[in-house]
C-alpha positions as a LaTeX table, in Angstrom:
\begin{tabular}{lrrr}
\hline
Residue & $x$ (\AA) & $y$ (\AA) & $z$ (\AA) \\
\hline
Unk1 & 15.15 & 214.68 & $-15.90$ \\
Unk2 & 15.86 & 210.86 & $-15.99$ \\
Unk3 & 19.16 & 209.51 & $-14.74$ \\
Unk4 & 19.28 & 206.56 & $-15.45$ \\
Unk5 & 22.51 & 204.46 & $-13.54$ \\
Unk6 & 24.20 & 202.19 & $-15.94$ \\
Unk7 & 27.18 & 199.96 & $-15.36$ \\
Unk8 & 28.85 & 199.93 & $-18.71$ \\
Unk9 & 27.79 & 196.35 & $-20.02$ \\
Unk10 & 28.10 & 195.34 & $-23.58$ \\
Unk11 & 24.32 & 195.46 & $-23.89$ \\
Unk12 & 23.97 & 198.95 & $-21.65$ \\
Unk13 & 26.56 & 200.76 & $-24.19$ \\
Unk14 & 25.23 & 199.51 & $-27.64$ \\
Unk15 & 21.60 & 200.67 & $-26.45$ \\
Unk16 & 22.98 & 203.75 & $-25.92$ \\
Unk17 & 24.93 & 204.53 & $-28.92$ \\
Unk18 & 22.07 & 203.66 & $-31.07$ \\
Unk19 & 20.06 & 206.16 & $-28.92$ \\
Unk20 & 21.88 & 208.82 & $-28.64$ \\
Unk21 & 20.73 & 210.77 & $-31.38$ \\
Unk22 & 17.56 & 210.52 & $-29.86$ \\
Unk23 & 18.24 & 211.16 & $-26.17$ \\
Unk24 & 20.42 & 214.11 & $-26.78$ \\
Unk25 & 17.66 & 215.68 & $-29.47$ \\
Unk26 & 14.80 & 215.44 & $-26.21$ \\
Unk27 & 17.21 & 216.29 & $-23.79$ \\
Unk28 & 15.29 & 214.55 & $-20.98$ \\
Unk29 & 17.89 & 211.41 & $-20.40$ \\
Unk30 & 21.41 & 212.13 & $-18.86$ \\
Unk31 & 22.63 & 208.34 & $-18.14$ \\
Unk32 & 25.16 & 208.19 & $-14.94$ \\
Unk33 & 27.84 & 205.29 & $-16.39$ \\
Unk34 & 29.27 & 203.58 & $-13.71$ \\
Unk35 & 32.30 & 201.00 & $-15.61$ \\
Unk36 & 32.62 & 197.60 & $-14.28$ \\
Unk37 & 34.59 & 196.11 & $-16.92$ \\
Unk38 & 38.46 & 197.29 & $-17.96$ \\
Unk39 & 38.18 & 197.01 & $-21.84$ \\
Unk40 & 36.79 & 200.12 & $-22.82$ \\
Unk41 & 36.77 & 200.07 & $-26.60$ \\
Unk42 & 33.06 & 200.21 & $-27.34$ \\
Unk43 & 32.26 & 202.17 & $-24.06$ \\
Unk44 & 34.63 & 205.01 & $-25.91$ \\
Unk45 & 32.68 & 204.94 & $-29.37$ \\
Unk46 & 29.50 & 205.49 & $-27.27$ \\
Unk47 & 31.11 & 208.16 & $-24.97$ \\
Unk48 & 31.63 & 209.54 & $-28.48$ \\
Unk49 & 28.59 & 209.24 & $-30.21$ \\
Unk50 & 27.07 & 211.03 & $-26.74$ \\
Unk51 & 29.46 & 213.76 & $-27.30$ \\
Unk52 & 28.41 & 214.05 & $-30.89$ \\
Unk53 & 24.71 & 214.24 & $-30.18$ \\
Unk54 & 24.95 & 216.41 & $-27.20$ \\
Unk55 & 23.75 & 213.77 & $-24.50$ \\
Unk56 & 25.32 & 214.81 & $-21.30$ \\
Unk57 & 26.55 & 211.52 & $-19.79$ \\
Unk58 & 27.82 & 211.10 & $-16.19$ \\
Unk59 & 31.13 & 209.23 & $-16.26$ \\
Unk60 & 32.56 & 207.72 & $-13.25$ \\
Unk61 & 36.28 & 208.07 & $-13.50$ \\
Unk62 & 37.44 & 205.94 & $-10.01$ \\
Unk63 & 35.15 & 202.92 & $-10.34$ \\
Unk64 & 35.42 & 200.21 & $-8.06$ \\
Unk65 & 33.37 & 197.48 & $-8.74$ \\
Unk66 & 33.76 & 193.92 & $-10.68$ \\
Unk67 & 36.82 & 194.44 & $-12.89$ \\
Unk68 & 37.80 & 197.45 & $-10.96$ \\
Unk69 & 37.99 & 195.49 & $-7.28$ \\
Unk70 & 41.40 & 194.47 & $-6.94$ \\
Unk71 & 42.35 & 197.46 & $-8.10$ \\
Unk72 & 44.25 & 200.12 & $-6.24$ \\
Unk73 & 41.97 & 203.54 & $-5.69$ \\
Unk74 & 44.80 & 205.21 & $-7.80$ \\
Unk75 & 44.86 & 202.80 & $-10.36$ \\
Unk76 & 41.21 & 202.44 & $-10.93$ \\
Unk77 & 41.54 & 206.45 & $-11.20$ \\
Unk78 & 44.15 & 206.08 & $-13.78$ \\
Unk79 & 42.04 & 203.74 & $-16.00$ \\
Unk80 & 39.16 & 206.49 & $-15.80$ \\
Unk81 & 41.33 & 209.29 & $-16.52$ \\
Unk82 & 42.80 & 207.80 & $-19.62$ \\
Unk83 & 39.20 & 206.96 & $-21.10$ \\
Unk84 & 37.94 & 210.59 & $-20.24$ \\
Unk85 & 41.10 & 212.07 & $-21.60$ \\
Unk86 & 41.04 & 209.91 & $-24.91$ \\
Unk87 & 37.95 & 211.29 & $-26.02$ \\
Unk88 & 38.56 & 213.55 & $-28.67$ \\
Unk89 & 35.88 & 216.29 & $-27.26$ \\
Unk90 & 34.07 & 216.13 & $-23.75$ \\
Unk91 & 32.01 & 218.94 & $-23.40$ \\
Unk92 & 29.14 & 216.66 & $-22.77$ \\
Unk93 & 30.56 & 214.38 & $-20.67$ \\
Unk94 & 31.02 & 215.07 & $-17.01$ \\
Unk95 & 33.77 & 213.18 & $-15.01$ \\
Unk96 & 32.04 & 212.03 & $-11.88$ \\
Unk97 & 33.95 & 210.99 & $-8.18$ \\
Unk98 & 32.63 & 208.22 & $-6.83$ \\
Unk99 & 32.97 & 208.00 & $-3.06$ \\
Unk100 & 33.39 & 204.85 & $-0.60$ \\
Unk101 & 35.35 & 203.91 & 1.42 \\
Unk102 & 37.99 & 203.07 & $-1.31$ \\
Unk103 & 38.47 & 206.56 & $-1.69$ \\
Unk104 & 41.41 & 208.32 & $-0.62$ \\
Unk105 & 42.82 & 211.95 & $-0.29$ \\
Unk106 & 44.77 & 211.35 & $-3.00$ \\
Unk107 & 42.47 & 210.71 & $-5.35$ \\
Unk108 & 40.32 & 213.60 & $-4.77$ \\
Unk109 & 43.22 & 215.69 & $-5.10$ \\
Unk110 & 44.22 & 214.60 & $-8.23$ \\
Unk111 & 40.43 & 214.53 & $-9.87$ \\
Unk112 & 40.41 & 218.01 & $-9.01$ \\
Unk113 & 43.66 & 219.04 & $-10.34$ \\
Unk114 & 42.59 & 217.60 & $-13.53$ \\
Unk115 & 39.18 & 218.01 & $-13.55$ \\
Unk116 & 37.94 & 221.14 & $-11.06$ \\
Unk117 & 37.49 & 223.53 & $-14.04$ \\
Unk118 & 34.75 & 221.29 & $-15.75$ \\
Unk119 & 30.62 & 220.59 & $-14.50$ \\
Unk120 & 31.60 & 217.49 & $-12.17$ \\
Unk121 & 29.34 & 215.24 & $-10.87$ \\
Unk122 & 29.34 & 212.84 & $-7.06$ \\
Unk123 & 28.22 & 209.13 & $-6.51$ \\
Unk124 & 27.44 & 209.06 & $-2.61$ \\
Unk125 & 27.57 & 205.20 & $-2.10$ \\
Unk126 & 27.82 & 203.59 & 1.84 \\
Unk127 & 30.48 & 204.38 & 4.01 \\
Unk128 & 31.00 & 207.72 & 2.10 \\
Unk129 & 33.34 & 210.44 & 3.81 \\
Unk130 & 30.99 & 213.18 & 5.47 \\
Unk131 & 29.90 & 215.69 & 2.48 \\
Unk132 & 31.21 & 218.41 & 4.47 \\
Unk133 & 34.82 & 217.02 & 4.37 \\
Unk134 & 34.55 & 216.03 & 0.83 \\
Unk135 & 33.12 & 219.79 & $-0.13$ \\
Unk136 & 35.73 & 221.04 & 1.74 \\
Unk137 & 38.78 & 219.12 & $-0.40$ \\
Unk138 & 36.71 & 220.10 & $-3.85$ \\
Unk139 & 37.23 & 223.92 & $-3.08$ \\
Unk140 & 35.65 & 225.68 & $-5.80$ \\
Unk141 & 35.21 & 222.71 & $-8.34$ \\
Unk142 & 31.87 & 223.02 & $-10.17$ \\
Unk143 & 29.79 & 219.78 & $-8.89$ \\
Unk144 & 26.19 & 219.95 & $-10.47$ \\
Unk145 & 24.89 & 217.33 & $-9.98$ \\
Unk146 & 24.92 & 214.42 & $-6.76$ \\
Unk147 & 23.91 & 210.86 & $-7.02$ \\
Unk148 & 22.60 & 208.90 & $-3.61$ \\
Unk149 & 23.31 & 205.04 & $-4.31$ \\
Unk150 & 22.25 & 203.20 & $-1.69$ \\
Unk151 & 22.20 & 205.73 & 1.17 \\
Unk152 & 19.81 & 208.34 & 1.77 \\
Unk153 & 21.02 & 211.99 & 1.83 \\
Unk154 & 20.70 & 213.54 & 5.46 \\
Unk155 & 19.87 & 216.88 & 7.19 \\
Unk156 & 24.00 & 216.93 & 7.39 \\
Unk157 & 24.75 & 216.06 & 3.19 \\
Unk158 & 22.11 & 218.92 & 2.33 \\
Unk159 & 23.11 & 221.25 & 4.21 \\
Unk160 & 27.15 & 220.34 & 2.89 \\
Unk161 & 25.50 & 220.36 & $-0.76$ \\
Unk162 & 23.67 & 224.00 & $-0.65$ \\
Unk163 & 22.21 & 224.11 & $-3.73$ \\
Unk164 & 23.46 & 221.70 & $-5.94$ \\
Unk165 & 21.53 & 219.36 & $-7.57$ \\
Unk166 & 21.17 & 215.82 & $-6.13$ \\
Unk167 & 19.05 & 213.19 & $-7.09$ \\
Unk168 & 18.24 & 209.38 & $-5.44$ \\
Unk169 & 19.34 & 205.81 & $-7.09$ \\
Unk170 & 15.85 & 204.27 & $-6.96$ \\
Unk171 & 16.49 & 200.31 & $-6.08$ \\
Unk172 & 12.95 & 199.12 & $-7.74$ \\
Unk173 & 13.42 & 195.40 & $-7.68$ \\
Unk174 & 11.61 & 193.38 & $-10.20$ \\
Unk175 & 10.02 & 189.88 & $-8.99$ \\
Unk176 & 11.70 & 187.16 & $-9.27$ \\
Unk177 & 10.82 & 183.73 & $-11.68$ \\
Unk178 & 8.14 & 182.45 & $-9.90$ \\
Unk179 & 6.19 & 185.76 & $-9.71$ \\
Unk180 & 6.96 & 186.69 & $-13.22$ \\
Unk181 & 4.80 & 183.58 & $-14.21$ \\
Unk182 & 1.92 & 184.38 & $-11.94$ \\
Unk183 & 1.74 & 187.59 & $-12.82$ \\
Unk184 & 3.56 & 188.89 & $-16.02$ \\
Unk185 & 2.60 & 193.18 & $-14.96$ \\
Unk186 & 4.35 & 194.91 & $-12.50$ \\
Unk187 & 4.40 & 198.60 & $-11.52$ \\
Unk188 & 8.38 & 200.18 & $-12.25$ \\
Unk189 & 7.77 & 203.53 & $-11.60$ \\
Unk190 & 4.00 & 204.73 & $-10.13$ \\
Unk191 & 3.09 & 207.44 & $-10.79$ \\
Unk192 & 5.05 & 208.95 & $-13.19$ \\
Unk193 & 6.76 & 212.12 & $-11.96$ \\
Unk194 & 5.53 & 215.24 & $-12.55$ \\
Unk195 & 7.72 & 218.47 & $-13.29$ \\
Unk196 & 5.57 & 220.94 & $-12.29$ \\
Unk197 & 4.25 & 219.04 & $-9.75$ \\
Unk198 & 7.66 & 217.89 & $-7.67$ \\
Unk199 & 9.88 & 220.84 & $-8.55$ \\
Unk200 & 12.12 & 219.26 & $-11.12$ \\
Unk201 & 11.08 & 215.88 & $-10.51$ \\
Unk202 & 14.73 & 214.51 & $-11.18$ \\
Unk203 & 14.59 & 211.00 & $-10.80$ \\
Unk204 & 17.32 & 207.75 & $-11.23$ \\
Unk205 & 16.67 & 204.20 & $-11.24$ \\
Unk206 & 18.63 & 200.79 & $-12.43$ \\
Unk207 & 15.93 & 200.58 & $-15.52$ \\
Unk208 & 14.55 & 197.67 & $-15.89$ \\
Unk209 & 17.14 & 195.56 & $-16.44$ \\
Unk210 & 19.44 & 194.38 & $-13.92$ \\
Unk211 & 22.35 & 196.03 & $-14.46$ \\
Unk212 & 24.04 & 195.88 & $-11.20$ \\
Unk213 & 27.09 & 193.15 & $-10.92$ \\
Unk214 & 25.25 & 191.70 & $-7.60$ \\
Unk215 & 22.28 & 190.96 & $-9.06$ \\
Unk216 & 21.26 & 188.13 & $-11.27$ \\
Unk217 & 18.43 & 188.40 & $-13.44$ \\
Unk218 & 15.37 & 186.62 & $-12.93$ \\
Unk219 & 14.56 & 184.22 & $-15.47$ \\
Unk220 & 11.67 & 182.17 & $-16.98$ \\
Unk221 & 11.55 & 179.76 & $-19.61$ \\
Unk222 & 8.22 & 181.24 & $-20.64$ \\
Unk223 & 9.02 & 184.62 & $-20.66$ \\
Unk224 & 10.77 & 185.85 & $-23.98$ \\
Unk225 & 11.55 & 189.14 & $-23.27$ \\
Unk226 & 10.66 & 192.30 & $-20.79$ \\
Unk227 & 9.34 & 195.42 & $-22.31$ \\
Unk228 & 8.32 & 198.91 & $-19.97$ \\
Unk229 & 5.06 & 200.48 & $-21.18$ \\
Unk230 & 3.28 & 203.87 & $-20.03$ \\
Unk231 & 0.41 & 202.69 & $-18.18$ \\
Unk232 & $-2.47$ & 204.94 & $-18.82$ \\
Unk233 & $-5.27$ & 205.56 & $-16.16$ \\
Unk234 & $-8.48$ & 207.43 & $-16.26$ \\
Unk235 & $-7.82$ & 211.39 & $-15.19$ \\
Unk236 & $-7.18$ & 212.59 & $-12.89$ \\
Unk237 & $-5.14$ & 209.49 & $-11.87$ \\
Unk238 & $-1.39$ & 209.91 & $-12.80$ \\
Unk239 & $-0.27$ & 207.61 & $-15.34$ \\
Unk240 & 2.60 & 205.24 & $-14.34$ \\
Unk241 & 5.96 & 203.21 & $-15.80$ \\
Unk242 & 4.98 & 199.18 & $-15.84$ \\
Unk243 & 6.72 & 196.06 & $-17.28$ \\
Unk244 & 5.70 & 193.26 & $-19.09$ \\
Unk245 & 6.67 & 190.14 & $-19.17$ \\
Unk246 & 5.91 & 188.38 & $-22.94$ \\
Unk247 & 5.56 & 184.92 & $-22.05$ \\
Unk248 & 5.26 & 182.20 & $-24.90$ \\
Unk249 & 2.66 & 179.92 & $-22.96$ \\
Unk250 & 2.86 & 176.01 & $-22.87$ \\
Unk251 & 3.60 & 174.36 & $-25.86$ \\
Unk252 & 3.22 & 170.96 & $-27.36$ \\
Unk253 & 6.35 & 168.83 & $-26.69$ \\
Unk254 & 6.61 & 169.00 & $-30.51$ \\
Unk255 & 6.56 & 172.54 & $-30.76$ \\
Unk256 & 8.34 & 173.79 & $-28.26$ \\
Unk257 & 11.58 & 175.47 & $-29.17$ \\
Unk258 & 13.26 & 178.33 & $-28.69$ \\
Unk259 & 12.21 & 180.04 & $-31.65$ \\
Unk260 & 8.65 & 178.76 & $-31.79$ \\
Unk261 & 8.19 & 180.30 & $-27.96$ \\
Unk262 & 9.47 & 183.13 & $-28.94$ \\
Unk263 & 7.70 & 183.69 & $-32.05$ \\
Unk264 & 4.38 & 183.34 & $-29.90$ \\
Unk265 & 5.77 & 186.17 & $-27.25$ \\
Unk266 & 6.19 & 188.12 & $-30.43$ \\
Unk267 & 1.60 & 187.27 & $-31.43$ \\
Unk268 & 1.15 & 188.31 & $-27.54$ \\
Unk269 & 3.03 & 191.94 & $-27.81$ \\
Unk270 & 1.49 & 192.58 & $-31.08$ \\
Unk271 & $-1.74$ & 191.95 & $-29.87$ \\
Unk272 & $-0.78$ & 193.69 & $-26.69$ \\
Unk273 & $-0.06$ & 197.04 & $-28.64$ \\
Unk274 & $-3.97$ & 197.72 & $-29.48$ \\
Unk275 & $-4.56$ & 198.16 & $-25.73$ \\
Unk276 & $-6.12$ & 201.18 & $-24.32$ \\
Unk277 & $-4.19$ & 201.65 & $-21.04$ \\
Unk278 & $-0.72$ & 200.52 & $-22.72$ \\
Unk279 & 1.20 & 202.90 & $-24.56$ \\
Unk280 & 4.61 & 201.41 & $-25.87$ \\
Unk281 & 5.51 & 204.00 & $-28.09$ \\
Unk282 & 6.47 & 202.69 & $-30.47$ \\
Unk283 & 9.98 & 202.98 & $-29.92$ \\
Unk284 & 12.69 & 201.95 & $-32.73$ \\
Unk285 & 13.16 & 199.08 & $-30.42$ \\
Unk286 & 9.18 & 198.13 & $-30.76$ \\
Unk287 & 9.75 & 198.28 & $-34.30$ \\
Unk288 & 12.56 & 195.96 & $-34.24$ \\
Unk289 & 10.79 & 193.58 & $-32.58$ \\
Unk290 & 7.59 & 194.02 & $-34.69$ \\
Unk291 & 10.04 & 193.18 & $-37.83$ \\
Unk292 & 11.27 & 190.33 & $-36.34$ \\
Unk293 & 7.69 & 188.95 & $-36.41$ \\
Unk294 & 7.34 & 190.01 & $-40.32$ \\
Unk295 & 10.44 & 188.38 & $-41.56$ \\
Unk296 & 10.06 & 185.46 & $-39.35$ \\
Unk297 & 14.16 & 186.58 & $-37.86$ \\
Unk298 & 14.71 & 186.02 & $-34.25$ \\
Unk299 & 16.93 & 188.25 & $-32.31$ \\
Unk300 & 20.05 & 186.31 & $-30.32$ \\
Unk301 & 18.88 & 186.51 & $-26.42$ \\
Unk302 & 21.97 & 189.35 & $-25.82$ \\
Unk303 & 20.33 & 191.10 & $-28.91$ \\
Unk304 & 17.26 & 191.29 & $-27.35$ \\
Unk305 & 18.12 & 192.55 & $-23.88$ \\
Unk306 & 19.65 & 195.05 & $-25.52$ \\
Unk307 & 16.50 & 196.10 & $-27.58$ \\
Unk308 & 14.60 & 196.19 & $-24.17$ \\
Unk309 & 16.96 & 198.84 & $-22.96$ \\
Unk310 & 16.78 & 200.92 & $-26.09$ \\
Unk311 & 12.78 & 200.73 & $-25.57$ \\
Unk312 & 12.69 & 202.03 & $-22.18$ \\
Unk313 & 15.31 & 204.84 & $-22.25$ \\
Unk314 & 13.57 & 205.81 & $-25.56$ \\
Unk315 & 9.71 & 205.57 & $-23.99$ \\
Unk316 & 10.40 & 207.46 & $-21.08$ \\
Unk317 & 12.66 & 210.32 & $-22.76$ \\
Unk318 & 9.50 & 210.44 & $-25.52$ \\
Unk319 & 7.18 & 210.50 & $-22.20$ \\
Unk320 & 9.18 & 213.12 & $-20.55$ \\
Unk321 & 9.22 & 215.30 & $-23.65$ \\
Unk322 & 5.90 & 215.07 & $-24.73$ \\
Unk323 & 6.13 & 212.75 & $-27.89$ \\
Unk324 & 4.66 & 209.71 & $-26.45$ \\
Unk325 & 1.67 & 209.25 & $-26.22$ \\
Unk326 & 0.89 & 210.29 & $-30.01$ \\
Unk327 & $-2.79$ & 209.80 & $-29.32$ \\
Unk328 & $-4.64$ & 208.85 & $-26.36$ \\
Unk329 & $-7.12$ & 208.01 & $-25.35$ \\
Unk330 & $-10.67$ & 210.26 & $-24.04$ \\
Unk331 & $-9.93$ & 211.85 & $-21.15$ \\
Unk332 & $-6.12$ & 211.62 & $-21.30$ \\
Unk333 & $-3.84$ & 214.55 & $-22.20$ \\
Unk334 & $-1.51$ & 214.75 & $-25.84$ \\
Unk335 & 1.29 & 215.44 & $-23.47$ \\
Unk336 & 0.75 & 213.66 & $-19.56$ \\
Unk337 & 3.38 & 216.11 & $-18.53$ \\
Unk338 & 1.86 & 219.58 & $-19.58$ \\
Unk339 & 0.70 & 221.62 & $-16.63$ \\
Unk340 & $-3.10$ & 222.14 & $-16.84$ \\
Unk341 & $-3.29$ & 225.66 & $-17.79$ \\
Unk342 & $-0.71$ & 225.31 & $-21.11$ \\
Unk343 & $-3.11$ & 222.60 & $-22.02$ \\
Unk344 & $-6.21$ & 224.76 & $-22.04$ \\
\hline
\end{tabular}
């Protein structure tokens, strides 16, 4: 299962409505959403459109960062508990406790009164209370599922957990300007993981955009946009998540525009998409892009960073459930995450 930890951006939400038809059909995606800005209006019509498709979403209902810092703990609680209670079902979305050291007794008292009947879910972030403590104040509240962000889980957190599900924020940082035009591939996630293999093989990441509010995105004036792309090897060798970088290349003075840069990026993924160790789908969002280079339309720089989040939440839930790769190529499994013996 992929987990991947959003922050409730403009870009992060709209991605996610669009997909969540999708998502919730494969059932391989649960997103964690943790809210760093106050006006929730179009994170509610995607909590919605999650609930409608069945796409279990993790919703952090004490947030604390951005919008959310000067904010008392009980406040920020208050702004979470009105969002989660305005949603006209929530069956698939599971009210999440994030702790810190903003956290107080209070607050965990009060998200269990309201929420300790329902599947609830933990963000473990630095200078967390002990596990044990915090396990103890839940009682019998139903926490499935535990997210490490930024700590590792010790001997001590397992052992307070038992055997609930828990799962690590990956930090895969992507190279910064410089690097990007030296080198426009770059392993995400290598190798891919393997259900049968790794016993679940739950995994969470910040995808490949950086949604975090501490971290600015690295930026090139030759590269248009950022796509992830299965990255097929020879078997036995595990096949892996990479990015790309679509760069535009130097220009005449004459020629060198926004739009004319980024109509070349557009000739260098279309040519990139008859590789044999690339498989980008296609996704809705590779189509999108593909029509863009038809009809001669270029997307708005906001519009496209939200296309490149649709694209990899789409390729790896297709991955995960078999659909993509729809051919491959000799030597390469239908579906890379079959176990041996159902492929036979």
């Amino acid at each position: 299962m992929y987990f991947p930890y959003l922050h409730g951006k403009q870009k992060e939400v709209l991605a996610l409505r669009h997909l969540a038809q999708v998502l919730g059909a494969e059932g391989q995606v649960q997103p964690v959403m943790e809210p760093v800005r106050v006006m929730a209006t179009s994170m509610r019509h995607t909590l919605e459109a999650c609930e409608a498709h069945r796409l279990p979403v993790w919703l952090v209902v004490n947030p604390v960062r951005q919008d959310f810092d000067l904010l008392l703990p009980a406040e920020a609680f208050d702004w979470g508990r009105q969002l989660f209670t305005s949603l006209p079902t929530r069956q698939w979305i599971h009210p999440t406790l994030m702790l810190g050291p903003a956290l107080t007794p209070d607050v965990v008292r009060r998200f269990v009164q309201l929420f300790g009947a329902r599947p609830m879910g933990l963000v473990v972030g630095p200078e967390a209370p002990p596990l044990s403590e915090l396990m103890t104040m839940l009682g019998g509240a139903r926490v499935r599922q535990v997210f490490f962000k930024g700590v590792e889980p010790t001997a001590a957190d397992r052992a307070a957990l038992g055997d609930t599900a828990c799962v690590r924020v990956e930090d895969r940082r992507l190279p910064d300007s410089p690097d990007l035009r030296q080198d426009h591939r770059h392993p995400f996630l290598d190798p891919l993981p393997h259900p049968w293999r790794e016993g679940g093989a739950d995994f969470s990441d910040y995808t490949t955009l950086p949604s975090r509010p501490d971290t600015p995105e690295a930026s090139s004036r030759l590269a248009a946009f950022r796509l992830s792309y299965l990255r097929i090897a020879p078997a036995p060798a595990p096949a892996a998540i990479w990015l790309e970088s679509f760069l535009s290349g130097r220009l005449a003075p004459d020629e060198d525009s926004a739009d004319q840069r980024f109509r070349r990026a557009l000739r260098v993924f279309q040519a990139a998409l008859d590789r044999d160790d690339a498989c980008f789908g296609p996704t809705e969002a590779v189509r999108r892009y593909l029509a863009g280079l038809i009809d001669g339309v270029q997307p708005s720089r906001a519009l496209s960073k939200q296309w490149e989040l649709m694209h990899h939440l789409e390729l790896i839930s297709g991955v995960l459930a078999g659909r993509f790769p729809g051919t491959s190529p000799a030597g390469v499994p239908t579906s890379l995450l079959a176990p041996a013996a159902a492929r036979a």
